[in-house]
Every structure is written in structure tokens, then in C-alpha cells.
N, C-alpha and C positions, 0 to 999 in steps of 0.2 A: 728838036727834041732829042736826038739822036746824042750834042752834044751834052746834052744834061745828063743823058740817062751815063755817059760814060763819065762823066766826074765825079759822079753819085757815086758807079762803083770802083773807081780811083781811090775817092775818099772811103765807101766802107772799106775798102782792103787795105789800105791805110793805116785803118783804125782797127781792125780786126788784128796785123801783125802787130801792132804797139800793145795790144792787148795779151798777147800770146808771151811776147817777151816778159810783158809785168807780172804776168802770170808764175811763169818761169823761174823768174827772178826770184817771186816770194817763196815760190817752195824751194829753191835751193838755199834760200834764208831760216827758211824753220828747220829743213834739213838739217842744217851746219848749228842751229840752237838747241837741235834734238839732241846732237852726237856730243856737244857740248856740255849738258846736262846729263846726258847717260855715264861722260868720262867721269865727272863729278863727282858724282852721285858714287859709282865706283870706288874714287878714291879718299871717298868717306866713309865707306864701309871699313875701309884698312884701318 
């Protein structure tokens, strides 16, 4: 049992940091589409 229980949380930790990176990832994506649109936006007002 002993081995089960530790591949189990192998795997959740695993899948827990693949998760945190995707996470990550997306908001440094909408980040960079925010500031992209704010510059935009900006230099259509001129």
C-alpha cells in the first residue's frame, strides 16, 4: 500500500506543478495582450 500511496502523490505533485506553470503561463499571456492593447489604444488616440 505503502507503494501506491507514494506514486499517487508523485503523480498529484506532478500534476499540481504542470498546473501552476500553465497557470502562469496564461497570465503572463493576457499580461503582455493587456499592455499590448493599452499601447494601442494610446496611440490612437494621437
Amino acid at each position: 500500500m505503502t507503494r501506491f500511496a507514494a506514486a499517487a502523490l508523485a503523480l498529484f505533485s506532478f500534476m499540481a506543478l504542470t498546473a501552476c506553470e500553465t497557470v502562469e503561463g496564461a497570465g503572463r499571456d493576457l499580461e503582455t495582450a493587456g499592455k499590448t492593447i493599452s499601447r494601442e489604444a494610446r496611440e490612437a488616440k494621437r
